[in-house]
KEDOFI-57389 format. One line per 10 residues: number of its first residue (from 1); their letters; for each residue x, y, z of C-alpha. Coordinates in nm, 4 decimals. Example, Ala and Ser with C-alpha at 12.3 -4.5 7.8 and 13.67 -1.06 7.14 Angstrom:
1> AS> 1.2300,-0.4500,0.7800  1.3670,-0.1060,0.7140
END
This chain:
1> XXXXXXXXXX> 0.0481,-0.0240,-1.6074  0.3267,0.1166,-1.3879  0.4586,-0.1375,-1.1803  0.6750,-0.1617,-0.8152  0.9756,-0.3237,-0.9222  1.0784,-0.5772,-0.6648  1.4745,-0.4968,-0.7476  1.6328,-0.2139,-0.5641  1.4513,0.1218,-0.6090  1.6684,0.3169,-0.9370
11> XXXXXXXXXX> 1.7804,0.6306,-0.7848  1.8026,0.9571,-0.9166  2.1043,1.1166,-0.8892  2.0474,1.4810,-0.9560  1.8283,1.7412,-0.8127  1.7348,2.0343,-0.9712  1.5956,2.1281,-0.6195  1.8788,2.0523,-0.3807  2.2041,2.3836,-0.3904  2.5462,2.2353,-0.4205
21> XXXXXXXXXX> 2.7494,2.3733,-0.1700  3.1250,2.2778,-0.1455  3.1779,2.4694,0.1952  3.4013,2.7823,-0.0119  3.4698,3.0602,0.1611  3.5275,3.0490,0.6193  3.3116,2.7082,0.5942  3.1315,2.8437,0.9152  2.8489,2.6204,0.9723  2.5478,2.8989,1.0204
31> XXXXXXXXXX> 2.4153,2.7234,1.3308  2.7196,2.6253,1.5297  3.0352,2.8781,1.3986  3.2572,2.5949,1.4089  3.4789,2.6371,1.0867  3.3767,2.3522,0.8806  3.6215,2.3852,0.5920  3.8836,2.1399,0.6689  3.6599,1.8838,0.8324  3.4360,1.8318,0.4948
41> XXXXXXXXXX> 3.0945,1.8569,0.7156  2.8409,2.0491,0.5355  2.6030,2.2916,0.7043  2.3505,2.2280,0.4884  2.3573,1.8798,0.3993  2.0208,1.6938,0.4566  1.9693,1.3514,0.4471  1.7067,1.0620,0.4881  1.7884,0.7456,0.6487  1.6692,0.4139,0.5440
51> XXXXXXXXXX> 1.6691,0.0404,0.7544  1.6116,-0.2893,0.5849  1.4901,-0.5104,0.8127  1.4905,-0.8546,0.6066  1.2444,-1.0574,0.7588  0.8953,-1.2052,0.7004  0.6513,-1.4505,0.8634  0.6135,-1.5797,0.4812  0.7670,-1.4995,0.1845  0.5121,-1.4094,-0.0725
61> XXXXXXXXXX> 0.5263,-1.5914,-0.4079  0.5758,-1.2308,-0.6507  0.8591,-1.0949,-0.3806  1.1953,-1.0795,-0.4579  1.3211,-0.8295,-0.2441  1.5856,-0.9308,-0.0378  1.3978,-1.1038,0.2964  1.3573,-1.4541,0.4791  1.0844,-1.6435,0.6315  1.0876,-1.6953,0.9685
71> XXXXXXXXXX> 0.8757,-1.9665,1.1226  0.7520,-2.0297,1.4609  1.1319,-2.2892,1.4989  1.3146,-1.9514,1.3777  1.3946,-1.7657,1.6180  1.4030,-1.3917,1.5355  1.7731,-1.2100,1.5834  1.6378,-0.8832,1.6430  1.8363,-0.7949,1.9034  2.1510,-0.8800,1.6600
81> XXXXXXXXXX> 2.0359,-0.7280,1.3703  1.9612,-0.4199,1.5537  2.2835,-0.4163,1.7051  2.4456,-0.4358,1.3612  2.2323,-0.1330,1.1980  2.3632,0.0517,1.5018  2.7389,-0.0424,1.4154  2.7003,0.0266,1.0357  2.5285,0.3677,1.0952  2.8449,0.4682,1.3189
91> XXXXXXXXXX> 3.0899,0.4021,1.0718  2.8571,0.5189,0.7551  2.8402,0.8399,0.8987  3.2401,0.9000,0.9915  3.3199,0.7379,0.6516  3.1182,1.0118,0.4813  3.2255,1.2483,0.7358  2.8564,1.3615,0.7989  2.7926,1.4621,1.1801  2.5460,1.7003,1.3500
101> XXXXXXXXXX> 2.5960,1.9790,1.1476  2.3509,1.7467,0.8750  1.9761,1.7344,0.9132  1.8393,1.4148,0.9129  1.4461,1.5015,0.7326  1.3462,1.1029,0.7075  1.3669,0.7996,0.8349  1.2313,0.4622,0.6412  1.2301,0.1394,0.7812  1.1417,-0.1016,0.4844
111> XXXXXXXXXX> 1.1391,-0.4821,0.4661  1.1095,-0.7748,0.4931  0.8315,-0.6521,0.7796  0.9583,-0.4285,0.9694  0.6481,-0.4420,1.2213  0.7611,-0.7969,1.3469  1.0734,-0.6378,1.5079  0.9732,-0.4816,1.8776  0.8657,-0.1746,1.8980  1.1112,-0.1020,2.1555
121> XXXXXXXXXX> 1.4079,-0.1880,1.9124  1.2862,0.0631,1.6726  1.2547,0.3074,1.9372  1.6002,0.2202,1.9821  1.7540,0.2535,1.6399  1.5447,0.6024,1.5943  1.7207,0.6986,1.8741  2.0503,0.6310,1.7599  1.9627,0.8334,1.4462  1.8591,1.1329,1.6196
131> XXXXXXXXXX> 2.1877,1.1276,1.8610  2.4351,1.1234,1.5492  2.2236,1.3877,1.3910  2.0212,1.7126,1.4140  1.6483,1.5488,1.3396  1.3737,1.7884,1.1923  1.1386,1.8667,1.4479  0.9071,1.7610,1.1751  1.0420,1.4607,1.0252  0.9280,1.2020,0.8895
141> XXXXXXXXXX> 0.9974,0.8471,1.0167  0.7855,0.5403,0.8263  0.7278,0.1947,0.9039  0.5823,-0.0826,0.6808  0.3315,-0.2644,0.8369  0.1697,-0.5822,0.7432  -0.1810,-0.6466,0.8858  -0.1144,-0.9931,1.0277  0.1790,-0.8027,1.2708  0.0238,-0.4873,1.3761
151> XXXXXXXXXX> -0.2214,-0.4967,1.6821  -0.3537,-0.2030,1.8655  -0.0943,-0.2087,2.1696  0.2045,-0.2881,1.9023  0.0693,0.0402,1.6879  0.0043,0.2565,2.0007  0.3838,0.1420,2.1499  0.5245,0.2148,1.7720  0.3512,0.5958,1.8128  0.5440,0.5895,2.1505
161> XXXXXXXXXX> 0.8748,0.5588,2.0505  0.8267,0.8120,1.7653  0.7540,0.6577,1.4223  0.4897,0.9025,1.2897  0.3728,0.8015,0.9322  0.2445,0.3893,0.8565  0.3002,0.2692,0.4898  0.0290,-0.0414,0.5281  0.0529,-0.3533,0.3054  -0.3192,-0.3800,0.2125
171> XXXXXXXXXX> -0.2514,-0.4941,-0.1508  -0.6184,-0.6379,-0.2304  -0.9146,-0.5789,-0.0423  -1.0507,-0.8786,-0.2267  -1.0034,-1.2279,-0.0042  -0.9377,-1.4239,-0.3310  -0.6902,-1.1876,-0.4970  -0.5005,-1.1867,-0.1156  -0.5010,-1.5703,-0.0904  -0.3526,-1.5868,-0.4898
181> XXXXXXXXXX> -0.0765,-1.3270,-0.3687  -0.0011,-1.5624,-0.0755  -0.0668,-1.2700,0.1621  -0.1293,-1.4201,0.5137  -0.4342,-1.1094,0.5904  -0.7906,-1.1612,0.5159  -0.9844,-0.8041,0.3991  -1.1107,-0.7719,0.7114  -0.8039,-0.8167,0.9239  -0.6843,-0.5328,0.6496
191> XXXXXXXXXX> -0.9605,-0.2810,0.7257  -0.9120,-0.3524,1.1100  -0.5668,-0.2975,1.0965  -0.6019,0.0299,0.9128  -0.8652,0.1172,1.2213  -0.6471,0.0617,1.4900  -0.3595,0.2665,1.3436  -0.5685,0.5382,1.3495  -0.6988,0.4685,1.6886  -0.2961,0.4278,1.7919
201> XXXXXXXXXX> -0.3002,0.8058,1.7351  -0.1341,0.7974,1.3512  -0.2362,1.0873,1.1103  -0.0288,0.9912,0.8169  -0.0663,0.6341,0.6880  -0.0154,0.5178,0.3248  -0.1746,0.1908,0.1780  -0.0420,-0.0534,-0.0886  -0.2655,-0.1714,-0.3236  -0.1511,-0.4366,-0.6411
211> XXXXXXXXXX> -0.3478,-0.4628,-0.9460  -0.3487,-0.7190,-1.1842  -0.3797,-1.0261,-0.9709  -0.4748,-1.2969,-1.2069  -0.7125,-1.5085,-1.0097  -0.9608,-1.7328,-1.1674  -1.3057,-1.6369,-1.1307  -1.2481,-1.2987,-1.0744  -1.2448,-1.0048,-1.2945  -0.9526,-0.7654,-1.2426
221> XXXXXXXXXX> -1.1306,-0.4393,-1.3074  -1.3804,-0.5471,-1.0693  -1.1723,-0.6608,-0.8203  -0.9874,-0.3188,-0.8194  -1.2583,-0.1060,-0.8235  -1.3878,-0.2993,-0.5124  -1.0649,-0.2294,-0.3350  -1.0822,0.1424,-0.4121  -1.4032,0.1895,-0.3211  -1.3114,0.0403,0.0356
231> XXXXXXXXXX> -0.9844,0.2274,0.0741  -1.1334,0.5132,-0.0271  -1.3564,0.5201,0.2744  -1.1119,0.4315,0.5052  -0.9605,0.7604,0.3963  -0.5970,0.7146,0.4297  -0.3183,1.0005,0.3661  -0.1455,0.8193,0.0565  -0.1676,0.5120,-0.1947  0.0503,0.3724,-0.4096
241> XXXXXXXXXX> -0.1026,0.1310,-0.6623  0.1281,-0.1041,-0.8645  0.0462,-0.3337,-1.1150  0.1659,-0.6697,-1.0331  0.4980,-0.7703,-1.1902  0.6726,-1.0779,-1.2070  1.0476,-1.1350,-1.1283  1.2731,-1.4003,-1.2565  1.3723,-1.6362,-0.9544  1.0376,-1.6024,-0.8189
251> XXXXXXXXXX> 0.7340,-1.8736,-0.7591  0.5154,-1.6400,-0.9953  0.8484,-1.6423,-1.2801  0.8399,-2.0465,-1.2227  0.4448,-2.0564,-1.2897  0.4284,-1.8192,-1.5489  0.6653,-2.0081,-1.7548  0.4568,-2.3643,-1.7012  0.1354,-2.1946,-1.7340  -0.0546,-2.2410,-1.4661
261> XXXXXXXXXX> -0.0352,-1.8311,-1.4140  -0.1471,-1.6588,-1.7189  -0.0931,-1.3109,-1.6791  -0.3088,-1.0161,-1.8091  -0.2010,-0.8275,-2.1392  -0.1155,-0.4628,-2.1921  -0.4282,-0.3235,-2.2833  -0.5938,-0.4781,-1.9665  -0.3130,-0.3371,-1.7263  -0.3468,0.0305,-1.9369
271> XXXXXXXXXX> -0.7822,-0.0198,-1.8404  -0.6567,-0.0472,-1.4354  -0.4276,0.1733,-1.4789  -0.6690,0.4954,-1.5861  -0.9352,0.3079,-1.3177  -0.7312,0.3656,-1.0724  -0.5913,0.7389,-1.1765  -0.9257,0.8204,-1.2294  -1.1154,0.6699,-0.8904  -0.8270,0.8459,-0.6925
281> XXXXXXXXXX> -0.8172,1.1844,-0.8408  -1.1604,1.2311,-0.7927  -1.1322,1.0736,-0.4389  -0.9337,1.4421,-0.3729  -0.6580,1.2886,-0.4308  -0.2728,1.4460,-0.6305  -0.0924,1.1823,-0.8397  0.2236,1.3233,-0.8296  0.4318,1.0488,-0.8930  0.3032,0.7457,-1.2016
291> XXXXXXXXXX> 0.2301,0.5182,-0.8920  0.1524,0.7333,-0.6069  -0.1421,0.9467,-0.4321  -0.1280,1.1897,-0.1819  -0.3897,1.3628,-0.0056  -0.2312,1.7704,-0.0394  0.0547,1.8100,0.1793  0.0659,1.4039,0.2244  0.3446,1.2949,-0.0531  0.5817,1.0719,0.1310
301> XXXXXXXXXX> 0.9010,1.3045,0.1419  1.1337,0.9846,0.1870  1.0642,0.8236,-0.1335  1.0593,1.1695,-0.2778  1.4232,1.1921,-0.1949  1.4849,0.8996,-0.4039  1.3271,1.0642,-0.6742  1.4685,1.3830,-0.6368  1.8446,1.2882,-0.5943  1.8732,1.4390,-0.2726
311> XXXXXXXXXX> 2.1121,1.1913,-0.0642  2.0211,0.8827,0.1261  2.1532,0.6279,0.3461  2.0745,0.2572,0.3247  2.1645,0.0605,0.6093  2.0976,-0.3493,0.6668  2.1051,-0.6262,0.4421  2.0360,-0.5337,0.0324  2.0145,-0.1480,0.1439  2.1069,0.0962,-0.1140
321> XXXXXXXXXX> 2.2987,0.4095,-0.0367  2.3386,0.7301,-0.2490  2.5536,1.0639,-0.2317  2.5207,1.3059,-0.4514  2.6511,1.6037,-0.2725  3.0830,1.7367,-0.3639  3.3476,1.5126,-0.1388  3.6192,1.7670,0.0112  3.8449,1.8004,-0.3021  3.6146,1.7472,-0.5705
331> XXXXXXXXXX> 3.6815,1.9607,-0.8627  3.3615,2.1693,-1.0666  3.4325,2.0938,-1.4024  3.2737,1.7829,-1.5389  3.5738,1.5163,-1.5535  3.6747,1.6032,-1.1979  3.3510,1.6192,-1.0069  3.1247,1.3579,-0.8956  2.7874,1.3018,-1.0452  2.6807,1.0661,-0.7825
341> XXXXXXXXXX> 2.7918,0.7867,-0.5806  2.5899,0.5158,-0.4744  2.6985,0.1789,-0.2312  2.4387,-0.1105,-0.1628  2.5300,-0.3930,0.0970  2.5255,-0.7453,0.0663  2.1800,-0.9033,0.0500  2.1741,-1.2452,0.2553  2.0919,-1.1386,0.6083  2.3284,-1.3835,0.7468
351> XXXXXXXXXX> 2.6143,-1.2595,0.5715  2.5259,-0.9350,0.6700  2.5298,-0.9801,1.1147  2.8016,-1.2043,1.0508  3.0123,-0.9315,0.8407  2.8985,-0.6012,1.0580  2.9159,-0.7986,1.3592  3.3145,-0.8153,1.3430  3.3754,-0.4795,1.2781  3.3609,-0.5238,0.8905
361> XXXXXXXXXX> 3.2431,-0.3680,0.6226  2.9083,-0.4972,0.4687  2.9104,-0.3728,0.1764  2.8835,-0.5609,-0.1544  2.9626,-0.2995,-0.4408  2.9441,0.0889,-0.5377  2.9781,0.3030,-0.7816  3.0461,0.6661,-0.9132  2.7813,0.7951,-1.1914  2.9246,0.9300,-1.5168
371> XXXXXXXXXX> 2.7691,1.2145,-1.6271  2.5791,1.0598,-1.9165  2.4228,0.8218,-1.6018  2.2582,1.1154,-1.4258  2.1831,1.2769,-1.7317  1.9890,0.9490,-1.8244  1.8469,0.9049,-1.4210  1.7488,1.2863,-1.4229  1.5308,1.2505,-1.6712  1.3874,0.9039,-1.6222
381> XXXXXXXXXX> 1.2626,0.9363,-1.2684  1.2075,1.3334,-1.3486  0.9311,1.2425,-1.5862  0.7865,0.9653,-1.3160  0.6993,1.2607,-1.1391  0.4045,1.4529,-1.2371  0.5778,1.8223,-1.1818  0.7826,1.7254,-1.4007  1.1566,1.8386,-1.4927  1.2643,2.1910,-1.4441
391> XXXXXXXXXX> 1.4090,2.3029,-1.7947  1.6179,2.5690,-1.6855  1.7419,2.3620,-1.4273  1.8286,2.0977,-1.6053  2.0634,2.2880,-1.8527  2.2153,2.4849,-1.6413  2.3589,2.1769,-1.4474  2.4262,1.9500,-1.7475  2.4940,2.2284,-2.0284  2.2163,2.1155,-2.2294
401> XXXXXXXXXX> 1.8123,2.0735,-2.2152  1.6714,1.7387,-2.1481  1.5039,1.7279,-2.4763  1.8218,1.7136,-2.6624  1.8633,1.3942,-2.4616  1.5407,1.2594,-2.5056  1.6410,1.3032,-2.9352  1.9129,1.0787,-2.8816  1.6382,0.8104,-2.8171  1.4482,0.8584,-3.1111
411> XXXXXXXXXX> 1.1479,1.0286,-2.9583  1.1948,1.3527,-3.0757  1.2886,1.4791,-3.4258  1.4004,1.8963,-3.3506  1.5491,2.0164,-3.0590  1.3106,2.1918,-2.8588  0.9923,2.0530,-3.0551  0.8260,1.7884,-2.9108  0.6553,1.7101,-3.2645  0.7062,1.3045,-3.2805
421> XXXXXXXXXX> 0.6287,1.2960,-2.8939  0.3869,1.5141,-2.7971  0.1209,1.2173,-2.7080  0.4004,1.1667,-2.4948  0.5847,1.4690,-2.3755  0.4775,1.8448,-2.3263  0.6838,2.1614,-2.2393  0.4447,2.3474,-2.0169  0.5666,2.6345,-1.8519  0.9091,2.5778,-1.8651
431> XXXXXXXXXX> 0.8845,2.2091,-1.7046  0.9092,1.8806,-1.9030  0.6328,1.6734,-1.8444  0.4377,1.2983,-1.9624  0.0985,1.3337,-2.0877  -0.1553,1.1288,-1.9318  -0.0864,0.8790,-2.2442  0.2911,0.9181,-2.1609  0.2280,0.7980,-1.7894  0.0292,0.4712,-1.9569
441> XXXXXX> 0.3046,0.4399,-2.1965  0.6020,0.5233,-1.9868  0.8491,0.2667,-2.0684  0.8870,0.3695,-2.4008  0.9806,0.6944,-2.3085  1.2286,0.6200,-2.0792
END
């Protein structure tokens, strides 16, 4: 089954969707008239915006993302942290040169738990977005909430200061599968939580949900169908459904290896994976990513930027950035121009206010994309996506169609057949999709 990988989030770094405009011609911004064409600001540049905040009550035992416990001795440095997203914004933005004349269309603040922070400091650091640049009326700005941190007054003062969309970590409605996962919510507190966002006024929330949770005495098919059935009549906006994975470092790695977690095989994962597809789909809801549901109209648009290569800033401890649109200079052919860039900070929280604090730069590594990289990232998180990869697109930006890629790998014999694959793949008006057996079987086609 498709799983949430607990490493940074692989980022696709072209867009079929997104024009590539390199500011030819007076370089008069359409909204403003200020001649743009030295300055490297582009009038039509979008971007989303995304905030690590690093820190947990308790660090689950399948997490590896980059976050730290804090206990009732800790004391939280949210006012220092904050302080220091504030700081790296600043610079991010006159490093990349990117000012008002860019549309900021998302905001994401991911952790860690971000819902332990204030809600006043998030007010705070949305506001210091929306003063650097021009904010969609409409835009979207998410916070992950766990259940244990998010009562009705913190939700209603959250609403307040303008986050609009919840993504909340449910994960099981099934006590014994949320005490294995070392989640510090009971169902109940889960389904009361959900309640009171929507009390606090919020329209758009998303739920987690992880499958797979080997617990002894109880059935994982049952277990999942339990927590659909529940969700389902909740009747949230979007879920996202991973099957459980285990990373290396982790307390799951260390008991997997000894034993004491015996984790369920293919075949069972492939059973909750077409559960799942099938429960939601006729719930009303669109699977338009492998791991995602949307009621219509409801996808989340910032993790649809990651999948759609449109550009992205990461700010905070572990947060990955991407760029994808010409610097000033750039040539078009294909040795001189960029085919992506991409920056990620460093990942102890620490390191990171003590770094950003001084005026330095947090950042840990970066790198530019060759073109055979976003050929390769073009079509592996095109095909996550149920629409699919636009053909045309595709070869008019790289020179060739993906499926002469895709025969490089061994999964299809002729150019433009998809003979060997077609349990797999299918050409349907003029987009490259999976099948539904290629969205089971998706890591062996990309």
């Amino acid at each position: 089954m498709p799983q949430k990988s607990n490493k940074p989030l692989p980022h696709l770094t072209i867009s079929m969707n997104v024009p590539r405009l390199n500011n030819k011609g007076s370089g008069n911004s359409p909204d403003t008239g200020t001649d743009t064409s030295q300055t490297g600001y582009d009038p039509y540049h979008t971007v989303g915006l995304y905030l690590h905040i690093p820190y947990c009550k308790q660090k689950c035992p399948y997490c590896s993302f980059a976050s730290t416990a804090v206990d009732t001795a800790m004391r939280l440095p949210e006012r220092e942290y904050t302080d220091c997203l504030k700081l790296e914004l600043k610079k991010v933005l006159e490093n990349e040169r990117i000012g008002k004349e860019t549309r900021l269309c998302s905001i994401y603040f991911g952790g860690g738990t971000p819902s332990l922070f204030s809600p006043a400091l998030i007010g705070e650091l949305i506001d210091a977005a929306r003063a650097r640049l021009t904010t969609d009326a409409d835009a979207e700005i998410t916070l992950e909430v766990n259940p244990e941190s998010s009562g009705p007054e913190r939700l209603k003062e959250l609403k307040d200061y303008g986050v609009n969309r919840l993504s909340i970590g449910i994960q099981s409605l099934n006590d014994r599968e949320l005490k294995k996962l070392g989640r510090l919510h009971t169902a109940e507190e889960a389904i009361k939580a959900f309640k009171d966002a929507r009390t606090a006024g919020f329209t758009n929330i998303g739920v987690d949900i992880i499958s797979g949770v080997p617990t002894q005495g109880v059935s994982p098919l049952s277990a999942l169908s339990e927590t659909l059935d529940k969700v389902i009549e909740l009747g949230p906006d979007h879920i996202s459904v991973y099957g459980l994975t285990v990373e290396d470092g982790t307390p799951f790695a260390r008991m997997a290896r000894d034993g004491s977690l015996e984790l369920y095989n293919e075949e069972t994962e492939r059973e909750l994976y077409v559960l799942a597809t099938g429960r939601l789909e006729v719930a009303g809801f669109d699977h338009y990513e492998i791991s995602n549901f949307a009621r219509p109209g409801m996808q989340s648009r910032h993790n649809s930027r990651y999948w759609n290569g449109e550009d992205y800033i990461g700010l905070g401890a572990s947060a990955h950035s991407f760029m994808n649109r010409q610097r000033p200079g750039s040539g078009n052919n294909d040795i001189d121009r960029d085919w992506g860039r991409r920056w990620w900070n460093v990942a102890d929280a620490d390191e990171y206010i003590k770094i950003t604090s001084k005026g330095g730069n947090p950042q840990a590594g970066s790198e530019i994309l060759t073109k055979e990289q976003a050929i390769a990232e073009a079509i592996m998180l095109g095909l996550r996506q149920t629409k699919g990869i636009d053909e045309e697109g595709f070869k008019g930006l790289f020179g060739s169609p993906p499926q002469s890629h895709i025969i490089r790998k061994g999964l299809l014999k002729e150019e433009g057949k998809l003979s060997e694959a077609k349990h797999l793949i299918h050409s349907d008006k003029g987009r490259l999709r999976l099948t539904k057996e290629g969205m089971l079987l998706s890591n062996e086609v990309y």
